[in-house]
RODREN-478731 format. One record per residue (C-alpha): x, y, z. Coordinates in steps of 0.001 Angstrom, whole numbers, plus 500000, padded with zeros to 6 digits. Example, Ala and Ser with C-alpha at 12.3 -4.5 7.8 and 13.67 -1.06 7.14 Angstrom:
# RODREN-478731
((512300,495500,507800))
((513670,498940,507140))
This chain:
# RODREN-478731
((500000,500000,500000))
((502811,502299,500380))
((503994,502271,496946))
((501240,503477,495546))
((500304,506502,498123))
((503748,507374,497816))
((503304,507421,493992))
((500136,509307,494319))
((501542,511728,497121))
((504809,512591,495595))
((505930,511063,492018))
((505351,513533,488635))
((501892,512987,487292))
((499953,511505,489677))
((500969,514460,492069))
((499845,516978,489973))
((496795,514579,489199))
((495663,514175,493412))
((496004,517830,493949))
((493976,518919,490829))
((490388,520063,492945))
((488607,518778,489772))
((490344,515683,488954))
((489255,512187,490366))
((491770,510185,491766))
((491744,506719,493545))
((494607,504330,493939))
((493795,500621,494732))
((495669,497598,495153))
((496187,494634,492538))
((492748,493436,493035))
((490585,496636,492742))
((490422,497451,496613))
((490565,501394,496991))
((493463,502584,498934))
((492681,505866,499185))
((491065,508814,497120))
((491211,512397,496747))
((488338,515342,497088))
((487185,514994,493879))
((486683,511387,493770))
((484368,511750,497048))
((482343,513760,495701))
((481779,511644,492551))
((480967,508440,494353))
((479262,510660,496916))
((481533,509139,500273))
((483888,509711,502225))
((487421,508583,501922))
((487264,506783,505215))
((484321,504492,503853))
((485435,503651,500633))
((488796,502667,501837))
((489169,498548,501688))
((486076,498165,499789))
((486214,497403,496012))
((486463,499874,493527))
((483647,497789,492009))
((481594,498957,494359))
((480787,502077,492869))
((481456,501571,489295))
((479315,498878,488650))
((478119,497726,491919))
((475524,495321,489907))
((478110,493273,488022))
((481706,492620,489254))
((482668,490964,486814))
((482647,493625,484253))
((485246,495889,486363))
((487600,492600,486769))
((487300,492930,482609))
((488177,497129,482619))
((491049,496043,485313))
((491821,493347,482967))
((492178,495667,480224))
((493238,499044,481523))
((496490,497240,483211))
((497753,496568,479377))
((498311,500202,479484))
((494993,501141,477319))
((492363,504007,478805))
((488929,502747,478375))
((484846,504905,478619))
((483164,502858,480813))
((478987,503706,482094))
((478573,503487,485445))
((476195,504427,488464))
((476890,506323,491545))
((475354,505353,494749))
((473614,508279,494945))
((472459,510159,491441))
((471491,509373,487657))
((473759,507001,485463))
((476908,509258,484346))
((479757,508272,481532))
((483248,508515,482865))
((486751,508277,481623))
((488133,505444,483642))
((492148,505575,482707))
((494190,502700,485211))
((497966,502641,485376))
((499920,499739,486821))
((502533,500419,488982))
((505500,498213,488877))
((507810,497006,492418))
((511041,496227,492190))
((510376,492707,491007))
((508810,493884,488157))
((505113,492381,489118))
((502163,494637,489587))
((502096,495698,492983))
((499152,498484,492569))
((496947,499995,489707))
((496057,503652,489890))
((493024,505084,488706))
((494631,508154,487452))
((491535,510388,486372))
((487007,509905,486295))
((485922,512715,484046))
((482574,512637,483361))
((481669,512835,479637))
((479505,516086,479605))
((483433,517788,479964))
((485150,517820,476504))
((486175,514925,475229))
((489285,515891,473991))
((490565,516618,477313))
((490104,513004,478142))
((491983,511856,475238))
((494555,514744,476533))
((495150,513547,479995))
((494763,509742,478830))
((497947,509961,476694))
((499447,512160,479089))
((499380,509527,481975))
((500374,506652,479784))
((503512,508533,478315))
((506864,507616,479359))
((508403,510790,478985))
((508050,513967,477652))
((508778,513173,474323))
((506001,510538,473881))
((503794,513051,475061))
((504114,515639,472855))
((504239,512899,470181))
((500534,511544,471439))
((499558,515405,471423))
((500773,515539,467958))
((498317,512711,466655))
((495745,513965,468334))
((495641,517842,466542))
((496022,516083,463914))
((492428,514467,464444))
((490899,517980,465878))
((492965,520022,462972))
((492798,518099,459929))
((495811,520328,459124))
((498689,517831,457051))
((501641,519479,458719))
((501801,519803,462235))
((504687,521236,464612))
((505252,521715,468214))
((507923,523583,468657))
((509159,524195,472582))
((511303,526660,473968))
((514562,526537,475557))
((516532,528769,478108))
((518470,530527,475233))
((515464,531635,473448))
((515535,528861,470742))
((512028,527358,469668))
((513087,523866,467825))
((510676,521591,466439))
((510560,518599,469416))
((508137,516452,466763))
((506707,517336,463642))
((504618,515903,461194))
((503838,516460,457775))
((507012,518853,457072))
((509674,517949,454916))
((512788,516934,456788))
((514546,520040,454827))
((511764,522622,456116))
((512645,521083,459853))
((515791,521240,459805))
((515859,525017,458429))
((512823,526118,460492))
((514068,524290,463426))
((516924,526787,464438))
((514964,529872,465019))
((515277,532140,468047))
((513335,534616,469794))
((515477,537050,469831))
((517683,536958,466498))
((514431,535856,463843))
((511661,538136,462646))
((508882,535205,461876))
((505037,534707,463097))
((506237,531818,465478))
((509373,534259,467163))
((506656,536621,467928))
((503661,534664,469194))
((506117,533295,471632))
((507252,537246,472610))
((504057,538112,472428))
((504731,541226,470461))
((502340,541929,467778))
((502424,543744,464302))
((500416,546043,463165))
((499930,543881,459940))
((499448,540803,462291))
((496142,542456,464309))
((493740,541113,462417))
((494855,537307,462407))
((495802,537172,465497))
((492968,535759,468537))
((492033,537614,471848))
((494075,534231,472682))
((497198,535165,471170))
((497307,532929,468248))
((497847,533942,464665))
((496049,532561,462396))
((495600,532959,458456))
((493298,531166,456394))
((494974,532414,452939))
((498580,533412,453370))
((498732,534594,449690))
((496343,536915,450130))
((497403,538160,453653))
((501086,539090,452236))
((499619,540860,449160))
((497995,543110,451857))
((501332,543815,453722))
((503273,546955,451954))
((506780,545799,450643))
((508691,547362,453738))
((506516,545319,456229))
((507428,542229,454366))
((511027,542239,455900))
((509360,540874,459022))
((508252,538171,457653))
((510541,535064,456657))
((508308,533804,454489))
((509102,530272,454534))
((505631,528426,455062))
((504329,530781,451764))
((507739,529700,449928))
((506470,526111,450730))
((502979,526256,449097))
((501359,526391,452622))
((498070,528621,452283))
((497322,528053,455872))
((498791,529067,458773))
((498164,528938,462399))
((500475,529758,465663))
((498760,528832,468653))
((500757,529767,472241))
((501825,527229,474839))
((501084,529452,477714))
((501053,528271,481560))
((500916,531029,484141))
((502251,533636,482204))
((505174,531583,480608))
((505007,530801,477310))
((507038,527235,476709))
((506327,526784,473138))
((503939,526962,469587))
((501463,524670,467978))
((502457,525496,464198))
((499988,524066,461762))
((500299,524685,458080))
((498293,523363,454769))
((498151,523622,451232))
((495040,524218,451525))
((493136,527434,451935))
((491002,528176,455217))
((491190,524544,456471))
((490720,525274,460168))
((486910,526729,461154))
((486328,528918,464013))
((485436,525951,465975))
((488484,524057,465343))
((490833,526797,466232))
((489008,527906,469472))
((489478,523746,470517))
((493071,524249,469203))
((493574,527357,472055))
((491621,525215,474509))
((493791,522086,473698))
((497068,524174,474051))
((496391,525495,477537))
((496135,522094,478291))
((499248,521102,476705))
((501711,523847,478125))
((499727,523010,481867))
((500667,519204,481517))
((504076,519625,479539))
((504791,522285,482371))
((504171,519761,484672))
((506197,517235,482703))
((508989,519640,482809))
((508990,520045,486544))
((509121,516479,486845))
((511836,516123,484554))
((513980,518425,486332))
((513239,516670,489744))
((514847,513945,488111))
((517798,515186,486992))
((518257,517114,490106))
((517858,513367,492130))
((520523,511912,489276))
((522680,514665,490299))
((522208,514322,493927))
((522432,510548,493595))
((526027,510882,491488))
((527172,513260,494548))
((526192,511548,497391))
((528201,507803,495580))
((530670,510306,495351))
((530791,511458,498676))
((530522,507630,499847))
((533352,506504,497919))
((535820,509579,499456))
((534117,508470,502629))
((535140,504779,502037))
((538356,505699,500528))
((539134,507752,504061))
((537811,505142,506255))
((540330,503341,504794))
((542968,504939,505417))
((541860,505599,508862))
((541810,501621,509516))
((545554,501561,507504))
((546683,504121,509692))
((545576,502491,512951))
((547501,499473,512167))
((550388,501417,510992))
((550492,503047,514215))
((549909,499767,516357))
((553096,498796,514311))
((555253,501195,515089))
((554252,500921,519005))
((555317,497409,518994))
((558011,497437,516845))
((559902,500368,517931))
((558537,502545,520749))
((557949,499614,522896))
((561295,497835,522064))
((563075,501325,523222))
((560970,501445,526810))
((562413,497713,526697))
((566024,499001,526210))
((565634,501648,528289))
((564568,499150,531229))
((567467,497105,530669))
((569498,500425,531268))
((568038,501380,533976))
((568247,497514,535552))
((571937,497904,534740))
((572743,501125,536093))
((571020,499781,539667))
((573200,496581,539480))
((576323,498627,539491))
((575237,500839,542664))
((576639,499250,545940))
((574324,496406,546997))
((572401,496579,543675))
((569994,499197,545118))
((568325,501427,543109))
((568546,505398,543826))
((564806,506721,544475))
((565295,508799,541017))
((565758,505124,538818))
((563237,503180,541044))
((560659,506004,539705))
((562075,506084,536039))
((561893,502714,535738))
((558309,502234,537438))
((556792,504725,534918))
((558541,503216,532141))
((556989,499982,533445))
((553700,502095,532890))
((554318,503631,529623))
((554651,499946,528589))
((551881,498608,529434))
((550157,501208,528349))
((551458,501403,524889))
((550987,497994,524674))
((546867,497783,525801))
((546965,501016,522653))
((548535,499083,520205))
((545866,496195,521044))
((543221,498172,520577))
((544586,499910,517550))
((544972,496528,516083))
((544516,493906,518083))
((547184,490664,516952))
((544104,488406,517811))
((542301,489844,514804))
((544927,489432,511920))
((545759,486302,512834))
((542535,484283,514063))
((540046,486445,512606))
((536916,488782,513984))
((535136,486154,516125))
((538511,485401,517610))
((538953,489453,518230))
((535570,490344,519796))
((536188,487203,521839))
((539450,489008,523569))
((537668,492011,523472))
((535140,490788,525820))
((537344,489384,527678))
((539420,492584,528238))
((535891,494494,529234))
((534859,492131,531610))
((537932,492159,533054))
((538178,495872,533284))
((534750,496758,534328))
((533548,493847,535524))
((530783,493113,533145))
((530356,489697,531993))
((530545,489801,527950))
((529832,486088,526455))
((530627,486030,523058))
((529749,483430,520423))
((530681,483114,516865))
((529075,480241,514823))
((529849,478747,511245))
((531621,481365,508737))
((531103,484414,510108))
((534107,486287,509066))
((534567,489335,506579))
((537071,489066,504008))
((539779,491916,504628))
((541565,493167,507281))
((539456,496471,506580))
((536166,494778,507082))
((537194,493669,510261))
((538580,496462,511710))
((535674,498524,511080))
((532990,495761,512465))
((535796,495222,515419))
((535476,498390,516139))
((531536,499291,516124))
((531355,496078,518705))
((533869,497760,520706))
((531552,501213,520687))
((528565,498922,521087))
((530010,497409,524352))
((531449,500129,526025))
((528181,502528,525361))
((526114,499739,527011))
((528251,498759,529998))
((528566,502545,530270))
((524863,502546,530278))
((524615,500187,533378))
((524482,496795,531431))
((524576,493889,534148))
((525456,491507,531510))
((526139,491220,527934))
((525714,488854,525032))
((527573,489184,521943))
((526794,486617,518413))
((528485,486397,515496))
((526649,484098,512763))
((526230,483953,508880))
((523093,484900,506750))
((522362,484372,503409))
((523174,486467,501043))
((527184,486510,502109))
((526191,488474,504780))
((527496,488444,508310))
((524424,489305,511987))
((526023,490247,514501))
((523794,491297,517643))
((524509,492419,521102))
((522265,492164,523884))
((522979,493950,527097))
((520789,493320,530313))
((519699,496184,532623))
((520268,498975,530633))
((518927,502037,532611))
((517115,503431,529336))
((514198,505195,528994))
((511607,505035,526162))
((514266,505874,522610))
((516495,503043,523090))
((519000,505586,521949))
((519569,507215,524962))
((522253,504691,525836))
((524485,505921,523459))
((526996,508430,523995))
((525881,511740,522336))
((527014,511280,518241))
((528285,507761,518755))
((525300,506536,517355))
((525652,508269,513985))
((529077,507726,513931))
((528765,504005,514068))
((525892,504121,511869))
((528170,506496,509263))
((530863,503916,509633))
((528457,500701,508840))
((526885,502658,505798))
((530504,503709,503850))
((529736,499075,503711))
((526342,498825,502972))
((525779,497788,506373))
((523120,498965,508813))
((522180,498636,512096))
((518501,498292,514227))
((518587,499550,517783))
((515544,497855,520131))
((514059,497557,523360))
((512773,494900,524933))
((512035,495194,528690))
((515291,495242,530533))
((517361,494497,527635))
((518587,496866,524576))
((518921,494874,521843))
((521681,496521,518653))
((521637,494121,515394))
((524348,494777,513073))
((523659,493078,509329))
((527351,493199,507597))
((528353,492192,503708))
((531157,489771,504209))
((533453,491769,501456))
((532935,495147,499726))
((533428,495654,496191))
């Protein structure tokens, strides 16, 4: 159920779709059961969103005969908008527009069908056919191609353009019909700005004084006999004209605006041999059609740049993964680099330097030491230990040679025997990451894991390591009488949380932080190598 609400809530279309006040919108499931429904769809099956919810859509298309919606769900899933008759509970028998798209998961079954739009058929049909080939197109592109047929039907005009603006003031053909491909490709390069044509200036919206009488209270030009509109035009007006549709043998000639709150985003161009092919009628549906083009195509155009502005955030955020992963391991490098170097030289000098001072004492009278080498060599004593429990838990020995399982179980060891917390670890089958970086990043979100909870007044711990399909590795720790209050987070040190979870995502990994009871329960689900 959540795919589709968030489809109907948020995604390009079907947004726009639930939030239009006179659009009716329902989403069900797979097998016709309403989900949920907008304003407009209440007040067409004359309830409440709250009562229609879980029953089937059925119910108030054709409440008489189920079997004829399972046919329209049968045949509006193939991706085809069907006019079906039905009755409202409440009210005379009304035609609607019943248009259903299926909504794909992951898995590529249908998860959910949404009824996209009811129009009843008293509103013009054309808009139907509109919207209908504006919810089934993939893109942009197919819409404007769908648009394309269908002027063609309202027009009857051979040669058919939509040209759409761009940010630099160019108006190229996106699809065209009817033209020959040299006319496109010459026509297709004007600009608002640089060319004096009809098109340039129904897009401006400045008007000639020669143009006043073809042109609509609408703002579209239109001329029903070019040749005799430029014998009317004196020879020095002519220079703002191109001419290129009369060169062509087109006689007539219409440029209808694409015009969506006060932004004009393209033309309809329509041209024809013919003389006076469009009537009255057929250019005032034209204007109506085109305000419902540039709405949906501005629509299409938002959605389009959500898109690229989610690509773009996508590419930035791998991006900023990868220099995450790429420092992380460095980090883990440098840890062992440094647990090196304290074994292999700073605590072979404190070594040397404890053999001096043991030497120095032997050579006093009696072999006593002076008070100033008795407290040299107990703090060097120190230091060494010291250096030694760092390098351990820099890089723990344990866990390049035996492995993770091996590590955690000396790590628990060395809690419980410094806090006095008993930590029980067990690791079953293969549970071991491949990479000394893999393990020194799980090693050491365990090691935050345990010390926030026995810092959190954990009587007891339990710590398992085990396989899971998929080559990935559970681990989960379970610490008993954790003094925490309702947001199991509250155990954790402030940021430590996110900085483990930071840590586990730079893998793919991720943990889930519970309560139960007494007991705060952290699973840990790990890939056993990284790409």
């Amino acid at each position: 159920m959540g795919i589709a609400e968030a489809l109907c809530l948020n995604s390009g279309p079907f947004h726009s779709v639930r939030e239009s006040p006179g659009e009716a919108c329902v989403v069900t499931d797979q097998l016709g059961t309403v989900v949920s429904l907008n304003l407009a769809a209440e007040e067409l099956f004359n309830c409440v969103a709250a009562e229609a919810a879980g029953q089937s859509l059925s119910a108030f298309l054709c409440p008489a005969d189920g079997s004829a919606f399972d046919s329209w769900l049968r045949e509006t899933a193939s991706g085809r908008p069907i006019q079906v008759k039905t009755t409202t509970r409440k009210g005379p028998s009304r035609k609607i527009i019943l248009s259903l798209t299926p909504v794909r998961g992951g898995n590529g079954r249908v998860s959910t069908v949404i009824v996209a739009r009811l129009l009843e058929r008293g509103q013009p049909a054309i808009h139907a056919d509109l919207f209908a080939s504006y919810t089934l197109a993939k893109d942009r592109t197919e819409f404007l191609e769908n648009t394309l047929k269908l002027l063609q039907q309202v027009t009857g005009c051979r040669c058919i353009g939509l040209r759409v603006t761009t940010a630099d003031g160019d108006i190229p053909y996106e699809c065209y019909t009817g033209f020959s491909e040299q006319f496109w490709k010459k026509e297709s390069c004007l600009n608002v700005d640089r060319d004096h044509c009809v098109c340039t200036r129904v897009v401006s919206g400045e008007t000639l004084e020669s143009d006043r009488e073809a042109t609509t209270p609408a703002g579209s030009f239109y001329c029903h006999d070019s040749a005799s509109f430029i014998a009317g035009i004196p020879a020095e007006g002519l220079t703002q004209y191109r001419g290129a549709c009369v060169q062509n043998g087109f006689r007539s000639i219409a440029a209808i605006p694409l015009r969506h709150q006060g932004e004009t985003l393209g033309v309809i161009h329509l041209a024809d041999e013919r003389p006076a092919v469009l009537s009255v009628e057929q250019l005032q549906t034209t204007e109506f059609l085109a305000e419902n083009v540039a709405e949906l195509l501005s629509r299409f155009n938002g959605y389009q740049e959500l898109r690229t502005n989610c690509r773009r955030l996508e590419r930035r955020i791998s991006e900023l993964t990868q220099t995450g992963f790429a420092f992380s391991q460095d980090f883990q490098k440098e840890r062992a680099r440094v647990a090196q170097r304290l074994n292999e030289h700073v605590q072979q000098l404190m070594v040397c330097a404890l053999f001096a001072i043991e030497s120095a004492a032997q050579r006093q009278a009696g072999g006593k030491r002076p008070s100033l080498l008795g407290e040299a060599d107990r703090l060097l004593r120190e230091a060494l230990d010291e250096s030694r429990v760092l390098a351990s838990e820099l890089c723990p020995p344990v866990l390049s040679e035996l492995g993770l399982g091996e590590g955690v179980q000396w790590l628990g060891g060395q809690i419980s025997e410094q806090q006095g917390v008993p930590v029980e670890v067990t690791a079953e089958g293969k549970a071991e990451p491949e990479g000394m970086y893999l393990r020194l990043l799980l090693f050491d979100v365990v090691r935050q894991l345990l010390e926030s909870v026995v810092g959190g007044g954990a009587k007891r711990v339990k710590v398992r390591l085990e396989p899971v399909p998929a080559e990935r590795i559970r681990i989960r720790v379970a610490a008993d009488g954790c003094s925490v209050g309702t947001d199991p987070a509250s155990t954790f040190e402030a940021g430590r949380r996110q900085n483990i979870e930071a840590g586990l995502a730079l893998i793919g990994a991720t943990m889930k932080v519970t309560r139960r009871k007494n007991q705060l329960v952290s699973v840990i689900l790990a890939p056993q190598r990284v790409k």
